[in-house]
C-alpha positions in Angstrom: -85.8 50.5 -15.3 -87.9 47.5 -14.5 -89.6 46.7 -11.4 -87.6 44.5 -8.5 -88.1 40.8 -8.6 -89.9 39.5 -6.2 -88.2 37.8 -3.4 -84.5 38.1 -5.1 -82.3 36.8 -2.2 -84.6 34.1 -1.7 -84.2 33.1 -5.2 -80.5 34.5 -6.4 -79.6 31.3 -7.6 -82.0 30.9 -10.2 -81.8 34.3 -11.2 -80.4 34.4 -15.0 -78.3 36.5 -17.3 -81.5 37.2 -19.3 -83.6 38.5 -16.3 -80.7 40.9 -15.1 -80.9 42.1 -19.3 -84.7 42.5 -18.8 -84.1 44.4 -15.5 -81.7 46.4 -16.9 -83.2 46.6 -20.3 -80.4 46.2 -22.0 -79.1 43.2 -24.7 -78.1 39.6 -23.0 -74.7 40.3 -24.8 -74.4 43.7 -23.2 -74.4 42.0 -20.0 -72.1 39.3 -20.7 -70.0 42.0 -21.7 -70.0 43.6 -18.6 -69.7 40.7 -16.0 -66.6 39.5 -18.4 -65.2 42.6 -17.5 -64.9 43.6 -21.1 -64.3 47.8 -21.3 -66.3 47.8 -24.4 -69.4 48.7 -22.8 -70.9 52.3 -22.3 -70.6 53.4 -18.8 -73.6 54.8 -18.2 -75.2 50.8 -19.5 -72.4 49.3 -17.2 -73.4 50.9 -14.1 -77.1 49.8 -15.1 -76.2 46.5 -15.2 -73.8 46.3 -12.2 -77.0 48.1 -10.3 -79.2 45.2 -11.3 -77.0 42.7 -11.1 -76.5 43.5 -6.8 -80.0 44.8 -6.7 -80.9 41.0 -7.5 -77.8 39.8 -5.7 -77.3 37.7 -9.0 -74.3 34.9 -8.2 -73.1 33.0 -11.3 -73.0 29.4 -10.9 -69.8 27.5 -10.4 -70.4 25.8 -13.4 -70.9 28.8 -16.0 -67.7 30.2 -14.4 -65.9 27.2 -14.9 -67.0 26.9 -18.2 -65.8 31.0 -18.9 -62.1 30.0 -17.5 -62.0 26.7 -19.6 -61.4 25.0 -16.2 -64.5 22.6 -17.7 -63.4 21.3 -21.0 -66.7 21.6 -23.5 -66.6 22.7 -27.4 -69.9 21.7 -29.5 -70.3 21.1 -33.2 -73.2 22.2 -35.1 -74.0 20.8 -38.2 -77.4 20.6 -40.3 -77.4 16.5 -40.5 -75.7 14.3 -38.3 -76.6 11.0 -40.8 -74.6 12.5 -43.3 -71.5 10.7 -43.8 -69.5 13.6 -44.7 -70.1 15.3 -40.9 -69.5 11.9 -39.2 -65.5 12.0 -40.9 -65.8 15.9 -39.7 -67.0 15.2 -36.2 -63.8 12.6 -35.9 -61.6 15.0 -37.1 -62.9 17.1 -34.6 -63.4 14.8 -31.2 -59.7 13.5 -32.5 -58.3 16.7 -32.0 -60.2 17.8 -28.9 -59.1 14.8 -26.8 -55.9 15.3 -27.5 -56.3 18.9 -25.9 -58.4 17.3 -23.1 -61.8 18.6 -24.1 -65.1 17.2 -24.6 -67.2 17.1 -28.2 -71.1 18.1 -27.9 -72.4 17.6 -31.1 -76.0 19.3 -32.2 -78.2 18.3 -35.0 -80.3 21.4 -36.9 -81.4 19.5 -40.1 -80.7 22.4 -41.8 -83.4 24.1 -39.5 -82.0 27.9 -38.3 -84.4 28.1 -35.7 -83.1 25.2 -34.1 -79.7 26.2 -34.8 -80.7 29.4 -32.6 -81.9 27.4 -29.7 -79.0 25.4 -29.7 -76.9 29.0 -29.6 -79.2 29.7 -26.6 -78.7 27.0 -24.6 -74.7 26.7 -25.6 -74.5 30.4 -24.3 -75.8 29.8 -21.6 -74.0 26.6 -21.0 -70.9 29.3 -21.7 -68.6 26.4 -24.2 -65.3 27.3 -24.9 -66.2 27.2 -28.8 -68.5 26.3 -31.2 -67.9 25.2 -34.7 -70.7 25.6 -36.7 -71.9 24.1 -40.1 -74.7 27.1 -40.7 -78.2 26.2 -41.5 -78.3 29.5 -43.3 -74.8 31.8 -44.0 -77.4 35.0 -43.7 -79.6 34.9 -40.2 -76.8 32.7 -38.2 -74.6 36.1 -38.0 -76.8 37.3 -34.9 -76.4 34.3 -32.9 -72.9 33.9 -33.9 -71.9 37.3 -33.0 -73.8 37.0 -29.7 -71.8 34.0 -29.0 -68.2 35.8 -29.7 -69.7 38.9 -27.8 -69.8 36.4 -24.8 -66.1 35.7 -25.0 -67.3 32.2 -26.7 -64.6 31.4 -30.0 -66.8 30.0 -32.8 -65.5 28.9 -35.8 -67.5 28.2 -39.5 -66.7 25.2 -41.2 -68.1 24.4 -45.1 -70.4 27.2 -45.1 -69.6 31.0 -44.8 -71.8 33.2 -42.1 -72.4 36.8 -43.5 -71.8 39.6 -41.0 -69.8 38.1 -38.8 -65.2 38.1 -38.2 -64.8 34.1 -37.8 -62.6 31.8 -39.2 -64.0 29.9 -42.0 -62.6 26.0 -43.2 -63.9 25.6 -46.6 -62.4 22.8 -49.1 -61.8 24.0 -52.6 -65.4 23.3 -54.1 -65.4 25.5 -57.3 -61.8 23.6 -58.2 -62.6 20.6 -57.3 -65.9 20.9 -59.1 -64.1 22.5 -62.3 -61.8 19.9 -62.6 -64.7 17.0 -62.6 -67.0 18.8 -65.4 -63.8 19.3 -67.6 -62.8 15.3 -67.2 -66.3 14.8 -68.9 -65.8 17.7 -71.6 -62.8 16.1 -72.7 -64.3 12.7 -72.8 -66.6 14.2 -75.1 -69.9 15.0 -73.3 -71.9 18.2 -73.8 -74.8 17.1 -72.3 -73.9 17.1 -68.5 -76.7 17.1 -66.1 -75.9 18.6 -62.9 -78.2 18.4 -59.2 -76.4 21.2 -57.3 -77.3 22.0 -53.8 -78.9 25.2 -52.9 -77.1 28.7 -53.6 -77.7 29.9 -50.0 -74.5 27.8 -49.1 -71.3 27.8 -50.3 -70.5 24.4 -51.7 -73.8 24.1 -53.5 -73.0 27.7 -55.1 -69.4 27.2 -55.6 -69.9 23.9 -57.1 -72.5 24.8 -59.9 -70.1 27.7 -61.0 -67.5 25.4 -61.0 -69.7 23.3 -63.6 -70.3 26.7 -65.2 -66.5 27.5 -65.5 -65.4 24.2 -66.8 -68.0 25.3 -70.4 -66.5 28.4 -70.2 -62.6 27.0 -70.6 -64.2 24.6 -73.1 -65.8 27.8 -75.2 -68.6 25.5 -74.3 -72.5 27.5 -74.4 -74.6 26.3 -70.7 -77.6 24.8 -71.5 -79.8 25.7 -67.6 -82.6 22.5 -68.4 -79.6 20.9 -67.6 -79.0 22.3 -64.2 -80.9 21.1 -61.0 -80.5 23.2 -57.7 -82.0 21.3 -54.6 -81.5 20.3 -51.0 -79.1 17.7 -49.8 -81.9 15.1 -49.5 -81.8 12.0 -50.9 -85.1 11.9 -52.4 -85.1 15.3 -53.9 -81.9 14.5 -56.0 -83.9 11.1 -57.2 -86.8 13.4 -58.5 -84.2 15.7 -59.8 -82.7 13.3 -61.6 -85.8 12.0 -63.3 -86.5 15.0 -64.1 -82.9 15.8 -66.6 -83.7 12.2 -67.5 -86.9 12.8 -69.0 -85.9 15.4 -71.4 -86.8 15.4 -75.3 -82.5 15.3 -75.4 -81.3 13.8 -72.0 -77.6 14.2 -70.5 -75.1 11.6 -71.5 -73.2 12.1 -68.2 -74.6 13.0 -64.6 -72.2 15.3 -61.8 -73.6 15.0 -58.4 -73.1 17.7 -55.7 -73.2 15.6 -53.0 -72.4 11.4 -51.7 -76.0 11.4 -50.3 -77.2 13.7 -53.9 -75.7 10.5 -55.7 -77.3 7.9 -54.1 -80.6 9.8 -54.7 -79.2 9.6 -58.5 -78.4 6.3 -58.5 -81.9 5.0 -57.4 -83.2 6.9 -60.3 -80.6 5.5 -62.9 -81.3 2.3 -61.3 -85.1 2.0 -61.6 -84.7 2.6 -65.5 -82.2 -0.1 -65.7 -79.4 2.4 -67.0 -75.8 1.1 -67.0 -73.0 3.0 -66.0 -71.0 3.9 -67.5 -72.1 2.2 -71.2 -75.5 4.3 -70.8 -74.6 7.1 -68.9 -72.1 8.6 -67.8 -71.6 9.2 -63.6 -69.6 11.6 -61.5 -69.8 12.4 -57.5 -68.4 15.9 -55.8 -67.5 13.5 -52.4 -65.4 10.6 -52.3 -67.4 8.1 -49.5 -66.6 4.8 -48.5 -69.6 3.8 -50.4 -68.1 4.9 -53.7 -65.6 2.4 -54.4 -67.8 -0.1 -53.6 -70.4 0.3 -55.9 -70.6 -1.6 -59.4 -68.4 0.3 -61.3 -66.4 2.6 -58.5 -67.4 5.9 -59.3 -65.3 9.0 -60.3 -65.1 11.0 -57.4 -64.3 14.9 -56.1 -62.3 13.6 -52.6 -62.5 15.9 -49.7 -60.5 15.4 -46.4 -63.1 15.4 -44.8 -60.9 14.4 -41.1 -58.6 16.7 -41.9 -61.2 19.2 -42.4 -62.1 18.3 -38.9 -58.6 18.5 -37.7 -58.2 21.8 -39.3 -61.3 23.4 -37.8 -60.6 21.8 -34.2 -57.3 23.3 -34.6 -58.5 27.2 -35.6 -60.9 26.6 -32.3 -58.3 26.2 -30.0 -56.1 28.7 -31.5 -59.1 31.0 -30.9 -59.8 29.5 -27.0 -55.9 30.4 -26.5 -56.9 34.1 -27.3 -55.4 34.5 -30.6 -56.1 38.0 -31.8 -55.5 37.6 -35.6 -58.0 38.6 -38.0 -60.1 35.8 -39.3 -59.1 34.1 -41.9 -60.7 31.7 -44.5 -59.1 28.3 -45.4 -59.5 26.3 -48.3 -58.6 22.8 -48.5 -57.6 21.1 -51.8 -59.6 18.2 -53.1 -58.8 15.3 -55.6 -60.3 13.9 -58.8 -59.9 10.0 -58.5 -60.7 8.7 -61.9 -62.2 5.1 -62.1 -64.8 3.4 -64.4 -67.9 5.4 -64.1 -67.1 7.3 -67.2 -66.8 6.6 -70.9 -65.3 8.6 -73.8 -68.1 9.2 -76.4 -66.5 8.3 -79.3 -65.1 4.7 -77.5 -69.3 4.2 -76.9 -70.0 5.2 -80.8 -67.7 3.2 -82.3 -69.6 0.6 -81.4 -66.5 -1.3 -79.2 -69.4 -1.1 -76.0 -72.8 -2.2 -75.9 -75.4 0.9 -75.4 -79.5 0.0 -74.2 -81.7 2.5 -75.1 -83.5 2.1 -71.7 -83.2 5.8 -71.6 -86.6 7.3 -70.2 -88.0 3.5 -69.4 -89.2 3.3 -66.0 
């Protein structure tokens, strides 16, 4: 065991849960454990830390206790871009949900960066939330925060991405459906050539999505051509470059499906700057039914999420969780929608001539 702190009485107040580990040298969660009473804890490590703990006369602040007994009222959202539109319907879901059950929404921004996404584990342990919902900014190295956070008595629930290692509930909506359902529209309207920007197989929409695509040849007895598929991030200007890219081959795709609302607009700037029509040139399809979507010239075909109910549902499993529901986790998939409007043309409507085509194709 460590050496005494200097001048602990003095000082008790600012003494942390991360100098009595240190003391004690044992985990931060091993600690929480023990002054949360918890018998899970090896005696001969609980009477280490219950030495430390009135060797530095530690005191927990009012605050952090009233945070462990609900008595303040804090859950935090943490999702990998706040801009997006898709978390901004989530968030509402959420906050809607929350007020209702008198707690307060703290939401955190990682832009898809895990190390941020740790600190902000840190600093909301610390804080002791009631729960954290968490969008993961990567389903493999979040399990260690996220299991440090449930070791602390603090529910956390996953929403649109799973978190490997780890017994949480998990709100997904029914991407590889959804995504099926939207490549098999465009098969029966003829296309073969279907150019997909998927987002990144480290996360589950972007992964179940492409197989989707993938499934919808297979039920077609359809071969996959891969020059046609495009994985990338969620960013705007990667899916533009993407996009360019399936444009500019010897044989480009006669219909595009986009992974994501902020995916398509990257695709749109791209059809755009070579003066392509939709749908008389090509062909358009979004997974994400925005605002946005209807309003463009022609509304686009769009894969609709409820995205508020997503929300609700996740704000819901939180508090179930807060309550001290004992269940084993479970994972929930929500359906999704295929709204069909005028971004897509049959093939054999275009070649019989009945609409103009431009063969604008790779002009920039």
């Amino acid at each position: 065991m460590g050496k005494r702190l200097p001048s602990t009485r003095a000082t008790s107040n600012s003494i942390t849960v991360k100098d009595i580990a240190k003391e004690a040298g044992v985990s931060v969660a091993t600690v929480s454990r023990v002054l949360n009473g918890r018998d899970t804890v090896d005696a001969e490590l609980r009477d280490r830390v219950q030495h430390v703990v009135q060797l530095l006369d530690y005191r927990p602040n009012r605050l952090a206790r009233n945070l462990r007994t609900n008595s303040t009222k804090v859950i935090a959202l943490v999702v990998p871009d706040i801009q997006n539109p898709f978390f901004v319907s989530v968030a509402r879901g959420i906050e809607e949900v929350a007020l209702r059950e008198g707690y307060t929404l703290l939401v955190c921004n990682t832009d898809d960066d895990p190390q941020r996404e740790k600190n902000y584990f840190e600093v909301l342990r610390d804080e002791t939330v009631a729960g954290i919902i968490v969008c993961s900014a990567d389903e493999r190295l979040s399990s260690a925060a996220v299991n440090e956070a449930l070791a602390q008595g603090i529910a956390v629930v996953a929403l649109d991405r799973q978190i490997e290692g780890t017994q949480v509930d998990t709100i997904l909506s029914d991407n590889f459906g959804g995504s099926r359902r939207a490549v098999s529209h465009l098969l029966d309207l003829g296309h073969r050539r279907i150019g997909l920007v998927a987002g990144p197989d480290r996360f589950a929409p972007g992964r179940e999505r492409r197989l989707g695509y993938e499934q919808a040849f297979h039920d077609h007895g359809l071969p996959i051509d891969r020059s046609l598929i495009k994985v990338t991030d969620y960013c705007r200007e990667s899916a533009e470059v993407s996009t360019n890219e399936l444009l500019d081959l010897q044989e480009p795709p006669t219909a595009l499906f986009l992974s994501s609302g902020v995916s398509a607009l990257g695709a749109l700037v791209a059809v755009n700057l070579r003066s392509l029509r939709i749908p008389n040139d090509i062909s358009f399809v979004v997974f994400d039914d925005l605002d946005w979507t209807t309003a463009y010239s022609p509304p686009l075909t769009a894969v609709a999420q409820n995205t508020r109910y997503l929300g609700i549902t996740a704000a819901q499993a939180i508090f179930r969780r807060i309550a001290g529901e004992q269940d084993p986790a479970q994972e929930r998939r929500l359906m999704t929608k295929l709204h069909l409007r005028n971004s897509c043309i049959d093939l054999q409507v275009r070649a019989s001539g009945l609409l103009g085509t431009t063969s604008k194709r790779r002009a920039h």
